[in-house]
C-alpha positions as CSV (number, residue, x, y, z in Angstrom):
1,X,-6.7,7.9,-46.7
2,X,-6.8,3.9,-47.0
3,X,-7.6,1.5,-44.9
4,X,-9.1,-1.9,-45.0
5,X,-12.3,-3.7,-44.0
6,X,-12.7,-7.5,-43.3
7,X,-15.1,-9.7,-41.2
8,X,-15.6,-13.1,-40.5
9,X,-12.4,-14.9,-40.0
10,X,-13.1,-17.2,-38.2
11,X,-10.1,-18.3,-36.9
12,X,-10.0,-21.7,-35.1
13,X,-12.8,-22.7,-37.4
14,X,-12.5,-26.7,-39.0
15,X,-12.8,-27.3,-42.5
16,X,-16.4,-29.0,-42.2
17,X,-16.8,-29.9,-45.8
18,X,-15.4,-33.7,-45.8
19,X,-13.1,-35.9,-44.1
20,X,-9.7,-35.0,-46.0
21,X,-8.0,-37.7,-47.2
22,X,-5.1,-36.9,-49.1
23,X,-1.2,-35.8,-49.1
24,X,0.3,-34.1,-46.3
25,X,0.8,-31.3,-48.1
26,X,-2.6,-30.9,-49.4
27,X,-4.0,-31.3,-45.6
28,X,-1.5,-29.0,-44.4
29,X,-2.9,-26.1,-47.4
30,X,-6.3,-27.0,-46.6
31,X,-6.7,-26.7,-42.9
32,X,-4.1,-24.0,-42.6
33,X,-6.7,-22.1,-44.7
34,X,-8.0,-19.9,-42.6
35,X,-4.6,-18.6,-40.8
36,X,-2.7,-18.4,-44.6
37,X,-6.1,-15.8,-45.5
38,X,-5.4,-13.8,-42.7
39,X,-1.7,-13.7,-43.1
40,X,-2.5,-12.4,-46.7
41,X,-4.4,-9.6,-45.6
42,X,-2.1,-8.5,-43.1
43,X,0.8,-8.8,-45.9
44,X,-1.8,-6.4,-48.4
45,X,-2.2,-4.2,-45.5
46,X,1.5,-3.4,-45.0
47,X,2.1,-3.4,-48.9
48,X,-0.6,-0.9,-49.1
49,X,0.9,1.1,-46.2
50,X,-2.7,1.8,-45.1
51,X,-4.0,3.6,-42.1
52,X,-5.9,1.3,-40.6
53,X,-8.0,-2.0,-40.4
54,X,-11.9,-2.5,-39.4
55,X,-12.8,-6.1,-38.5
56,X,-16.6,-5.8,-38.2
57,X,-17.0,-9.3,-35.7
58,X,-16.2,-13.2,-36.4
59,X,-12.7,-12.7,-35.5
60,X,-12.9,-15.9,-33.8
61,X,-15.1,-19.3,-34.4
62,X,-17.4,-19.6,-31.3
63,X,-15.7,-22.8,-30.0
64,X,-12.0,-21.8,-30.5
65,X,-9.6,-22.3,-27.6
66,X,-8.6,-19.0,-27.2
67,X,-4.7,-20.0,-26.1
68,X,-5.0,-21.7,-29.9
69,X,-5.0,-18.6,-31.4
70,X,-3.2,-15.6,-29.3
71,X,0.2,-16.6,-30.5
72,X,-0.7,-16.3,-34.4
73,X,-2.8,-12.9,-33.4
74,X,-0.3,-11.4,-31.6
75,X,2.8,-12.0,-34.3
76,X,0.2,-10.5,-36.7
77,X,-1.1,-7.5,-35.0
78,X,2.6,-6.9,-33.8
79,X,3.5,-6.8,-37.6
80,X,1.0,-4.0,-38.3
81,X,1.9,-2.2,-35.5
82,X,5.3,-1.9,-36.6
83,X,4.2,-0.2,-39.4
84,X,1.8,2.1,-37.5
85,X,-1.7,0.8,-38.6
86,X,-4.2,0.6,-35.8
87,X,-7.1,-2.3,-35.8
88,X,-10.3,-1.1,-34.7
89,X,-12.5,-4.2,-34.0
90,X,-16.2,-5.3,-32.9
91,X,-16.1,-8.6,-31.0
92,X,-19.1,-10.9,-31.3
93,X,-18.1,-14.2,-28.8
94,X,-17.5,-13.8,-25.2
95,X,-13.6,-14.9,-25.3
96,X,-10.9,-13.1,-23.1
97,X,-8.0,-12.1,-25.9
98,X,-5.2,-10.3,-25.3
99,X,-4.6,-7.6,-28.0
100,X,-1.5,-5.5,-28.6
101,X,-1.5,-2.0,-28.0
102,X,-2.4,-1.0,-31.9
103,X,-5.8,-3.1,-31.6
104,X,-9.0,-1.5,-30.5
105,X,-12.3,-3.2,-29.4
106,X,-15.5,-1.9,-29.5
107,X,-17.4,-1.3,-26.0
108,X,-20.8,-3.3,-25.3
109,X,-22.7,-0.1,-24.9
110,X,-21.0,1.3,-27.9
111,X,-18.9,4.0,-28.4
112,X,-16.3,6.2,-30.7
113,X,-12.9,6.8,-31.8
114,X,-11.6,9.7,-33.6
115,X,-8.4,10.3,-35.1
116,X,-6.2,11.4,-37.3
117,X,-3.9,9.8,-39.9
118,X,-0.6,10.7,-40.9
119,X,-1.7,12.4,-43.7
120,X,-4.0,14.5,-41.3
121,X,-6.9,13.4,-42.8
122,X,-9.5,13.2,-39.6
123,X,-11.5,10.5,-39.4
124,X,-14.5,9.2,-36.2
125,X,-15.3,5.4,-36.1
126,X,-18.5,4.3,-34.3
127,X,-19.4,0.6,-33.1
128,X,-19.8,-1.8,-30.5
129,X,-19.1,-5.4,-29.6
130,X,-22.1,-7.8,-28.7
131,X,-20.7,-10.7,-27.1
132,X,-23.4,-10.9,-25.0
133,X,-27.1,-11.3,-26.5
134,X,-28.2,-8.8,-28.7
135,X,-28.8,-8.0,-32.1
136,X,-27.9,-5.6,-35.2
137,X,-30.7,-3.0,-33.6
138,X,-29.1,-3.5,-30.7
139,X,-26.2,-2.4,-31.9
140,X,-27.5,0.2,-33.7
141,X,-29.0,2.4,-31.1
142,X,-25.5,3.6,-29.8
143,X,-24.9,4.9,-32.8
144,X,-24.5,8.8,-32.7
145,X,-25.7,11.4,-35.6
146,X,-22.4,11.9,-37.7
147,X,-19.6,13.8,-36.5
148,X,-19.2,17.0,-38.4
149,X,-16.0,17.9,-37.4
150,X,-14.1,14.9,-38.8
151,X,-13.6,14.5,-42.3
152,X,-14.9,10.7,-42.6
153,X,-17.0,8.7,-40.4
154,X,-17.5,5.2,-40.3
155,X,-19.7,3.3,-38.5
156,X,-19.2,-0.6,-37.7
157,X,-22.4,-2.8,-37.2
158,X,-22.3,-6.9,-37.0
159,X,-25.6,-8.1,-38.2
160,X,-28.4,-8.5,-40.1
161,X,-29.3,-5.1,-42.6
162,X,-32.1,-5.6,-45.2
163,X,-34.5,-3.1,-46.7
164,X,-37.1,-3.1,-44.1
165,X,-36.4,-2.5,-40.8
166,X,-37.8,-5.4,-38.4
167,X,-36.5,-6.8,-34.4
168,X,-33.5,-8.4,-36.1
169,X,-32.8,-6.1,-38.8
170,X,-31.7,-2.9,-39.3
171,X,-32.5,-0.8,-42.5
172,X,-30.6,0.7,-45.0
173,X,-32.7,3.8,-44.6
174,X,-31.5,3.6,-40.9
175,X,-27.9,3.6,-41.5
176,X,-28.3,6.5,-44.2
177,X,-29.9,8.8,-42.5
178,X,-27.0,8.6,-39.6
179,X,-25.1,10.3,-42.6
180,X,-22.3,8.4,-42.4
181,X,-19.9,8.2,-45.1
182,X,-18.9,4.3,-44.5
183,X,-20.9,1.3,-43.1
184,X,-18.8,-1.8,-42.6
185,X,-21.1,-4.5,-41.9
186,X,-20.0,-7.9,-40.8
187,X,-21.8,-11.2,-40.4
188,X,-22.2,-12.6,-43.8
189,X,-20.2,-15.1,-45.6
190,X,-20.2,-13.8,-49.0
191,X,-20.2,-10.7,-50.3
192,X,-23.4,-8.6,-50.3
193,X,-23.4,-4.7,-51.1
194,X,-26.6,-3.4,-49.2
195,X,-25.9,0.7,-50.9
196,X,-23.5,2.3,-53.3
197,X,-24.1,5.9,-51.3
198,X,-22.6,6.0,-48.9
199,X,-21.2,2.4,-48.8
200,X,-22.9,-0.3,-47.0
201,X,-21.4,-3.8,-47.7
202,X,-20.6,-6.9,-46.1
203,X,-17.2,-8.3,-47.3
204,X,-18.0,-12.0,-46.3
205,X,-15.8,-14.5,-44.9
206,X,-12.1,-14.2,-45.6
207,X,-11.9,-18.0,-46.2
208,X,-14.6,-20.0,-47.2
209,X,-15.3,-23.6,-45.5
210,X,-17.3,-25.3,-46.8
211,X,-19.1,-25.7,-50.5
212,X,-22.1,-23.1,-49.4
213,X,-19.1,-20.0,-49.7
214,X,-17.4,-20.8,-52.8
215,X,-15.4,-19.1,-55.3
216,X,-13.3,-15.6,-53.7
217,X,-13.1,-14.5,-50.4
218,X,-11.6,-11.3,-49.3
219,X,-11.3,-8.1,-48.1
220,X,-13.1,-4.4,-49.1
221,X,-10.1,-2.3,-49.6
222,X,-10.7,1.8,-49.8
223,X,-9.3,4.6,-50.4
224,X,-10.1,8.2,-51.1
225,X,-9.9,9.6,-54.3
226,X,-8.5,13.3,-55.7
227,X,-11.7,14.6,-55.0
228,X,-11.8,12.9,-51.7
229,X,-14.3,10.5,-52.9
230,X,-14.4,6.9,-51.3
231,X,-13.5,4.3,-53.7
232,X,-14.1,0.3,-52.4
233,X,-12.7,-2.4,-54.0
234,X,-12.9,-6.3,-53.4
235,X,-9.5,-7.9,-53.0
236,X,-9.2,-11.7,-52.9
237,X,-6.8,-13.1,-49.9
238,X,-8.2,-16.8,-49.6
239,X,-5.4,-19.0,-49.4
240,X,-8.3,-22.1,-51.1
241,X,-11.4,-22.2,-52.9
242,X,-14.0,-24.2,-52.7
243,X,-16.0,-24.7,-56.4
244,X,-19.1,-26.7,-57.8
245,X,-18.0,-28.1,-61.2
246,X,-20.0,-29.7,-63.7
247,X,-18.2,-32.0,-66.3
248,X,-20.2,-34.1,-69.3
249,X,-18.8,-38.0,-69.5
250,X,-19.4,-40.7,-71.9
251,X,-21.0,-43.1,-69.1
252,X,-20.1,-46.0,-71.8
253,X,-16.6,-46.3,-71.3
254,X,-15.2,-48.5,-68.2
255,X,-15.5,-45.9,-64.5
256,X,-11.3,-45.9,-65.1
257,X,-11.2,-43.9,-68.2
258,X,-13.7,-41.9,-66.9
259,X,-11.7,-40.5,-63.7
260,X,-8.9,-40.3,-66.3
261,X,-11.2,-37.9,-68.9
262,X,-12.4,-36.1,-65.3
263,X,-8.9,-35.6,-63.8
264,X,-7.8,-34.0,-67.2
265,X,-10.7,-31.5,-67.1
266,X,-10.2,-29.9,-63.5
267,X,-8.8,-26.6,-63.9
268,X,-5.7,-25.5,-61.6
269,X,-5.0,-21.8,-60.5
270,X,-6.0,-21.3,-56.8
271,X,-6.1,-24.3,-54.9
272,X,-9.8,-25.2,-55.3
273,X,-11.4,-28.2,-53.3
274,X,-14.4,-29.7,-56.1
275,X,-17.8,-31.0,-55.5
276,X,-18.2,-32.4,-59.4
277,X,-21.4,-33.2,-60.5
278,X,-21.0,-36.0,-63.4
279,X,-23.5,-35.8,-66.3
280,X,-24.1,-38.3,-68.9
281,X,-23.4,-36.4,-72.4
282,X,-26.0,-39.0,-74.3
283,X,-28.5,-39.3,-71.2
284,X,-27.7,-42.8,-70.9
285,X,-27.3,-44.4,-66.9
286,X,-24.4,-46.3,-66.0
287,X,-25.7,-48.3,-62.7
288,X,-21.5,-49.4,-61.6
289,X,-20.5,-45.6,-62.3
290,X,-23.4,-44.4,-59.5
291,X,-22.4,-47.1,-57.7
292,X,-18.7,-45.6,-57.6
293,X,-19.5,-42.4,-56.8
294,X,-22.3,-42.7,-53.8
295,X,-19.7,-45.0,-51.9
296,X,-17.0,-42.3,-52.4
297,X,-14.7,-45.1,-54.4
298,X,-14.3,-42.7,-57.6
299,X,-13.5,-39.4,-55.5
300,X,-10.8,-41.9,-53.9
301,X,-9.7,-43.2,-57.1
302,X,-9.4,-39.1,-58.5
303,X,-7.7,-37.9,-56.1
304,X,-4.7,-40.7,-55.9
305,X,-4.3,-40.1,-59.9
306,X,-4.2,-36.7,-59.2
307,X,-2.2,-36.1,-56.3
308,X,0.2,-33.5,-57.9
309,X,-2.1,-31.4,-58.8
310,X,-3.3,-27.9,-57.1
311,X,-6.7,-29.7,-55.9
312,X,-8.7,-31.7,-54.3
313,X,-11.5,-33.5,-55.1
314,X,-14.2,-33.5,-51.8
315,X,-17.2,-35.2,-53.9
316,X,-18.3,-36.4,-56.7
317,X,-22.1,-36.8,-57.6
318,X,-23.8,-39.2,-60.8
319,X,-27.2,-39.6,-61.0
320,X,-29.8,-41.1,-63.6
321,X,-30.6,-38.4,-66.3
322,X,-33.7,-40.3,-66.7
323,X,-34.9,-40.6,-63.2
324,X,-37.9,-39.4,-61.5
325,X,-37.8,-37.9,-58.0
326,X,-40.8,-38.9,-56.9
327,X,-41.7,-41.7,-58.4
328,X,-40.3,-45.6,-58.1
329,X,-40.5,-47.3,-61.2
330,X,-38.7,-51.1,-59.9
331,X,-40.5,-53.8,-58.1
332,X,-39.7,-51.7,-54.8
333,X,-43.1,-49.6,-55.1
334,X,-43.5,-45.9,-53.3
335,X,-45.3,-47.3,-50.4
336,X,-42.9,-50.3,-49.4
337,X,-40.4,-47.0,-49.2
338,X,-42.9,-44.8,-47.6
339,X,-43.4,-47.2,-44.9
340,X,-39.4,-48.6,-44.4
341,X,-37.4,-45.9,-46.5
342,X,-38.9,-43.1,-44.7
343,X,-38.4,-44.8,-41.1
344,X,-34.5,-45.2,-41.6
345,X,-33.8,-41.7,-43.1
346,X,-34.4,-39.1,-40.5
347,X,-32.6,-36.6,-38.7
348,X,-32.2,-38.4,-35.7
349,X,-30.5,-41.3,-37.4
350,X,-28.3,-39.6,-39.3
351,X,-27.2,-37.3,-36.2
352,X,-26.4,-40.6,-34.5
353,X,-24.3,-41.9,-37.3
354,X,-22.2,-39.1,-37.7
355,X,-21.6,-39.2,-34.1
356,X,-20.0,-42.7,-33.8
357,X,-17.7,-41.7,-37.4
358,X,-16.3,-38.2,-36.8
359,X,-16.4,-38.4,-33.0
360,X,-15.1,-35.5,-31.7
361,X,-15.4,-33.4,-35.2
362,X,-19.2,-34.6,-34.9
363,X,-20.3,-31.0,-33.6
364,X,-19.3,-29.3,-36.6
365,X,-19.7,-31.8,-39.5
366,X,-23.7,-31.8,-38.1
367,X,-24.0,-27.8,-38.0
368,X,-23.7,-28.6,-41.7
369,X,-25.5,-31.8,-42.2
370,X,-28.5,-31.6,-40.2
371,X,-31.0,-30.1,-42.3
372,X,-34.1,-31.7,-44.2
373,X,-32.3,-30.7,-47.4
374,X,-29.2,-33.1,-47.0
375,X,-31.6,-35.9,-45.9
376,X,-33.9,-35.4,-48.6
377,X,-30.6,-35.9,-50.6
378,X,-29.2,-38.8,-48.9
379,X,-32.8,-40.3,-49.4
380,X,-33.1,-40.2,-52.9
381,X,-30.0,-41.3,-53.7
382,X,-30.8,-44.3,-51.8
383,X,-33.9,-44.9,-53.8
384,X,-32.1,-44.7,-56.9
385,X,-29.3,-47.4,-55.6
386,X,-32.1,-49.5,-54.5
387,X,-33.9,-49.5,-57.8
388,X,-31.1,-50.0,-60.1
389,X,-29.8,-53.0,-57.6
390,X,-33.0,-54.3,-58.5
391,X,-32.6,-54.0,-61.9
392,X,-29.5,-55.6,-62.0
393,X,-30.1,-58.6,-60.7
């Protein structure tokens, strides 16, 4: 038996990271992400000849238009089904979707599918959709005892499972003692494996999209061994990667032979979108280089010298080595900021800014920006421009 378990999609879902400025083949690699991840997994699945697919919720992003989507999903699905591999699927958004005949979806009260596969291997999925409220218990509690007439069963649970149980999380004890012999979680974006025995894991998101799910993204691909053992095994089908670089620089030399040494030190394989973080290899501070880099002119600068390359450069980040982050050490003192600083650099302004530049895109860049973290960030990098403009003058 072999069959393959994925989550988190995501189709429909923007690229939230940065604006993309670039070539328009880059753009077209980068926002075409998602769809080229799920076209590799359906390719793996057929090259595989597996039996069938579980897609354990986040099929879709929550604000997709559905009509976006069905044509892509149904040339897909229809590919599988000529090659007789079912999808069994838990839905987690309230979105009417049209599924071939091959696709399954999960009931909201829960319930279970058993059959047999060519080999004659028999085999009882159990799951449910929750597209209305609810919540991994939830979901749990139509789960039946294991079927011990089928030679596998799996059970399929979007949400959250920890080691203690709890009103929004259900525990690995719980699924175990269901004796199942496969848990396919979904809900995560990275990989997480909750139990080696039987298998409990969360595959993550097949694409990352943003810098908080870099490196590989995938699929959990298993099948049974001679002795009829289950054997996982992470397969990457992300069509980019998203990757946190740090690269040393002689802050001496003019900021042009420094985006010449930086463009001559990002890696190519997979096409990787960089957040670099510059660090000065003698500690000294270059005040024009931060400059550069906190008004996105060097990222701008990196990316038109390297335009032919497999990459693209989303940020790039400089800060004084020597620095404090609490204290002001320039004629600006801690409570002139304290009493302006603190006033311009909330939430609420920043939500408003973002607003008026990405418009429409607004929804989603804030679902990543508004937290106290990024302000706190945006803050002290402030500070720091502040104090060095000072300096300078």
């Amino acid at each position: 038996m072999k069959f393959i378990h994925f989550s988190d999609a995501n189709l429909g879902r923007p690229i939230t990271d940065t604006v993309i400025k670039t070539t328009p083949q880059k753009e077209e690699v980068i926002f075409n992400s998602l769809f080229t991840s799920f076209e590799n997994i359906v390719k793996y699945a057929i090259s595989k000849e597996v039996d069938f697919i579980v897609i354990s919720g986040g099929l879709l992003f929550q604000e997709v238009n559905v009509a976006f989507v069905q044509d892509f999903l149904d040339q897909q699905f229809s590919l599988l089904a000529d090659k007789n591999i079912n999808v069994f699927i838990t839905m987690d958004i309230n979105r009417t979707v049209n599924f071939s005949d091959n696709v399954y979806v999960f009931t909201e009260s829960g319930d279970t599918q058993i059959f047999s596969t060519p080999d004659g291997t028999s085999v009882a999925i159990s799951g449910a959709s929750k597209t209305q409220s609810g919540s991994g218990p939830d979901t749990f509690k139509s789960m039946p005892i294991r079927n011990n007439e089928v030679n596998y069963h799996i059970g399929v649970l979007n949400g959250v499972v920890s080691d203690v149980a709890s009103t929004i999380a259900v525990s690995v004890d719980q699924l175990t003692n269901l004796g199942y012999d496969y848990f396919a979680l979904g809900g995560a974006k990275n990989v997480a494996i909750m139990n080696q025995k039987p298998f409990i894991a969360y595959p993550g998101a097949v694409q990352g999209t943003n810098p908080s799910e870099s490196g590989a993204h995938g699929v959990i691909y298993v099948e049974t061994d001679e002795t009829g053992t289950l054997k996982p095994d992470f397969i990457h089908t992300n069509a980019i990667e998203f990757h946190d670089i740090e690269i040393p620089v002689d802050v001496k030399q003019p900021v042009s032979k420094i985006i010449e040494a930086v463009a001559q030190q990002l890696p190519e394989s997979i096409f990787s979108l960089y957040s670099v973080n510059l660090v000065s290899s003698d500690g000294t501070f270059n005040g024009k280089l931060f400059s550069e880099t906190n008004f996105g002119n060097f990222a701008q600068q990196l990316n038109k010298m390297t335009e032919d390359k497999n990459f693209y450069v989303a940020s790039v980040a400089y800060s004084d080595p020597n620095s404090s982050s609490n204290v002001l050490q320039t004629s600006i003192d801690q409570g002139t900021w304290n009493l302006f600083g603190n006033e311009i650099f909330k939430l609420d302004n920043l939500s408003e800014v973002v607003t008026k530049r990405f418009k429409d895109e607004a929804p989603f860049v804030l679902t990543d920006l508004l937290n106290d973290q990024v302000m706190a960030k945006i803050s002290q990098n402030a500070k720091t421009l502040v104090n060095h403009s000072e300096e300078m003058r």
